[in-house]
C-alpha positions as a Markdown table, in Angstrom:
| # | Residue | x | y | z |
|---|---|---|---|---|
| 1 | Unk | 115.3 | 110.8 | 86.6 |
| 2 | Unk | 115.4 | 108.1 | 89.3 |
| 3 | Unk | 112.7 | 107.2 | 91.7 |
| 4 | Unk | 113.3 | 109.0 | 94.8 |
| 5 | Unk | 109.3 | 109.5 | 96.3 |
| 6 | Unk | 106.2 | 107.5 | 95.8 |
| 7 | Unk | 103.2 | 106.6 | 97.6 |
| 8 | Unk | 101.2 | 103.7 | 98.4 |
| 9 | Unk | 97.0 | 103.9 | 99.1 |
| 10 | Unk | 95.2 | 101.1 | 100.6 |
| 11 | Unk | 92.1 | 100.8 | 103.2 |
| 12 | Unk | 92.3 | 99.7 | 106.3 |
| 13 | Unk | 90.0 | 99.5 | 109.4 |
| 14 | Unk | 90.1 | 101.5 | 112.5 |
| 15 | Unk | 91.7 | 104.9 | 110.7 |
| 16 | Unk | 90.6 | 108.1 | 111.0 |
| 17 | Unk | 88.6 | 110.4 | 109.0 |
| 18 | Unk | 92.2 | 112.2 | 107.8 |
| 19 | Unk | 93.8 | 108.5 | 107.1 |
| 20 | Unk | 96.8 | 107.4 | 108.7 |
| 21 | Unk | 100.3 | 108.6 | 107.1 |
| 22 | Unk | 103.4 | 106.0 | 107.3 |
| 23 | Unk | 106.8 | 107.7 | 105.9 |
| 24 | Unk | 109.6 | 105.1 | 104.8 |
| 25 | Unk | 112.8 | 107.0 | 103.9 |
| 26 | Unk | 115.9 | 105.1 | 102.8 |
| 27 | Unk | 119.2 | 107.1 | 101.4 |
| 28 | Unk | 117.7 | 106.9 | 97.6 |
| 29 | Unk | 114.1 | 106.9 | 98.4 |
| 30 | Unk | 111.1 | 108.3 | 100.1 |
| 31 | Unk | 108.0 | 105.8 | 100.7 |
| 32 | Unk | 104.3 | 107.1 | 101.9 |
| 33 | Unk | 101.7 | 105.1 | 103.1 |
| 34 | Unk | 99.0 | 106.2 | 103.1 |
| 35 | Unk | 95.7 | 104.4 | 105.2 |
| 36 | Unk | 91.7 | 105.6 | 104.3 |
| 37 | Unk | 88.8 | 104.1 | 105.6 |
| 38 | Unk | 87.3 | 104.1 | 101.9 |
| 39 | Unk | 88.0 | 104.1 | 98.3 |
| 40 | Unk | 86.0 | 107.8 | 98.4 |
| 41 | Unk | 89.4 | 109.6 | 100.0 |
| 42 | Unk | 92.0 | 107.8 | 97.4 |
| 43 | Unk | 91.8 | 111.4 | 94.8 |
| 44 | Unk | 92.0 | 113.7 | 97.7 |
| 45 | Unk | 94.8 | 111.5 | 99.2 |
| 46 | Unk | 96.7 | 111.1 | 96.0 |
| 47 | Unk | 96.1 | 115.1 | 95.2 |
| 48 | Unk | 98.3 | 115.5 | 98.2 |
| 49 | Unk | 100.3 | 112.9 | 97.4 |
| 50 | Unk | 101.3 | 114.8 | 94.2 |
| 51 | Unk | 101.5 | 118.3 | 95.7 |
| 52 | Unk | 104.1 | 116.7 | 98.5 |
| 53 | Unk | 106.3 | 115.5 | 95.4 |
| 54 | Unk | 105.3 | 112.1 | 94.8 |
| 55 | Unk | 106.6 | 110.7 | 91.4 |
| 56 | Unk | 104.0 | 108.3 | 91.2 |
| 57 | Unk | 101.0 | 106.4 | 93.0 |
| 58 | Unk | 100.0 | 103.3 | 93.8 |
| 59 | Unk | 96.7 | 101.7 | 94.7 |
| 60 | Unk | 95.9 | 98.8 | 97.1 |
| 61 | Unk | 94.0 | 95.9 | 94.2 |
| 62 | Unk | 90.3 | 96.5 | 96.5 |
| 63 | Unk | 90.3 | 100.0 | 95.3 |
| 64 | Unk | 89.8 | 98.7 | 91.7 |
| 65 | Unk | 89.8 | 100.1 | 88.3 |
| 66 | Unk | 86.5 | 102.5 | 88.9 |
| 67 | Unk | 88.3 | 104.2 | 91.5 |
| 68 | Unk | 91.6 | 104.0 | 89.7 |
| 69 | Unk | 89.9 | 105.6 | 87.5 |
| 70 | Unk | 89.0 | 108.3 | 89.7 |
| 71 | Unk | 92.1 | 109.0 | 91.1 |
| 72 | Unk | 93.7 | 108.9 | 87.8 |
| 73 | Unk | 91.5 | 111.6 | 86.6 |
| 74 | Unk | 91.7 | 113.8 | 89.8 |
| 75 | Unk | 95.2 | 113.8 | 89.0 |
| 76 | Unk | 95.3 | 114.7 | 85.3 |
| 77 | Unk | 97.7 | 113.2 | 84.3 |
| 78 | Unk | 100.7 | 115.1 | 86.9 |
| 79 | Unk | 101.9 | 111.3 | 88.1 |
| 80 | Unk | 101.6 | 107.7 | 86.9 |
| 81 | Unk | 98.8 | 105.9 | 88.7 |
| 82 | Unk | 99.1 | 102.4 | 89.0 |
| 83 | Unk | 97.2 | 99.8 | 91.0 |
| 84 | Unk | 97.7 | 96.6 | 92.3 |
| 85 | Unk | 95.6 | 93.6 | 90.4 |
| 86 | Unk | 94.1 | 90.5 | 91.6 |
| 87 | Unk | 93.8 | 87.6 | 89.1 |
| 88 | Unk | 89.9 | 86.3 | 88.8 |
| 89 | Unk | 91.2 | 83.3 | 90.5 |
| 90 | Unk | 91.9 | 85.1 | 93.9 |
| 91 | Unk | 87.7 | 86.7 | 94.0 |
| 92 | Unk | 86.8 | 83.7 | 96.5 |
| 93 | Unk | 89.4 | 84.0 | 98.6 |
| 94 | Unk | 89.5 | 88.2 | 98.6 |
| 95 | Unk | 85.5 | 87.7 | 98.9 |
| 96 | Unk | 86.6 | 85.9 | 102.3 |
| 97 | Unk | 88.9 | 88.3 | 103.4 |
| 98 | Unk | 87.4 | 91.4 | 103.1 |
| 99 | Unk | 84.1 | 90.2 | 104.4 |
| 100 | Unk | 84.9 | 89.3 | 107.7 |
| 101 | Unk | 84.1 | 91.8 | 110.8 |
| 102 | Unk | 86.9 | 94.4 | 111.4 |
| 103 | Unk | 88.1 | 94.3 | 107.7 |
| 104 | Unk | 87.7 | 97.8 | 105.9 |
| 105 | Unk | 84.2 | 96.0 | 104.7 |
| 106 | Unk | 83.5 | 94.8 | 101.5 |
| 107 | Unk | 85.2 | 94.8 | 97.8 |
| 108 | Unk | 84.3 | 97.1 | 95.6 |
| 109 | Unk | 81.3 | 95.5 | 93.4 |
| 110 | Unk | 83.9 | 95.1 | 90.5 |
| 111 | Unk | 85.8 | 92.3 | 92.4 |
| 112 | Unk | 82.9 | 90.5 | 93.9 |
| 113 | Unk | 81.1 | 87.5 | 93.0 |
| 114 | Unk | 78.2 | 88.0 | 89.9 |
| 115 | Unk | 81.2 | 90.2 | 87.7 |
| 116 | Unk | 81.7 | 89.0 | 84.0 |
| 117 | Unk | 85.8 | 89.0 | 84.7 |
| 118 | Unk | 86.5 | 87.8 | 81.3 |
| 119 | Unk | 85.3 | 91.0 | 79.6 |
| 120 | Unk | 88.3 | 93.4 | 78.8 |
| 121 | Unk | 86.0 | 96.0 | 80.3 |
| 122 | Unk | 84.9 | 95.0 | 83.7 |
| 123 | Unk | 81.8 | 95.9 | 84.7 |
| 124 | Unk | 80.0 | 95.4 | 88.2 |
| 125 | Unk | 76.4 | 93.4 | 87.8 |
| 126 | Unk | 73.4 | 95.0 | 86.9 |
């Protein structure tokens, strides 16, 4: 079975409570977009990502892998859930990005300074 609809999570500033919903259709595939205001609407969004026939999902990188998590578990396992991954390298710069007025606020704790990233389970400071 070939790809033919997917969709795409990530936060963004300014959108409203019900996200914002971008469709990208080509002649072999079907693209959604999908903008929340926070990482809390990803497993509803991705739900209806699922029931509307998406193959699989992917996550913006600031959702990181708690929330992966969560979405991969509201799903159960119905579609592939993949997410987008920041090396530690880029925490500095991402720290500097998403902190900056009109961004869609902070990283999650897991991609923020104080994390041991060299763990192969990350965990957000205590």
């Amino acid at each position: 079975m070939a790809l033919a609809h997917w969709g795409f999570v990530y936060t963004a500033p300014g959108v409203s409570p019900e996200g914002h919903w971008a469709t990208v259709d080509t002649d072999g595939c079907r693209t959604r977009l999908v903008a929340v205001q926070s990482a809390e609407q990803a497993p509803a969004v991705a739900r209806r990502l699922a029931d509307e026939g998406a193959q699989l999902i992917e996550l913006c990188g600031a959702f990181g892998p708690v929330w992966t998590a969560r979405v991969i578990e509201a799903l159960d396992g119905r579609v592939p859930v993949g997410a987008v991954g920041y090396g530690p390298e880029t925490v500095d710069q991402l720290h500097a990005i998403f902190s900056r007025p009109g961004t869609a606020g902070p990283l999650p704790s897991v991609a923020t300074k104080g994390c041991d990233v060299r763990s192969p389970v990350i965990r957000p400071p205590s």
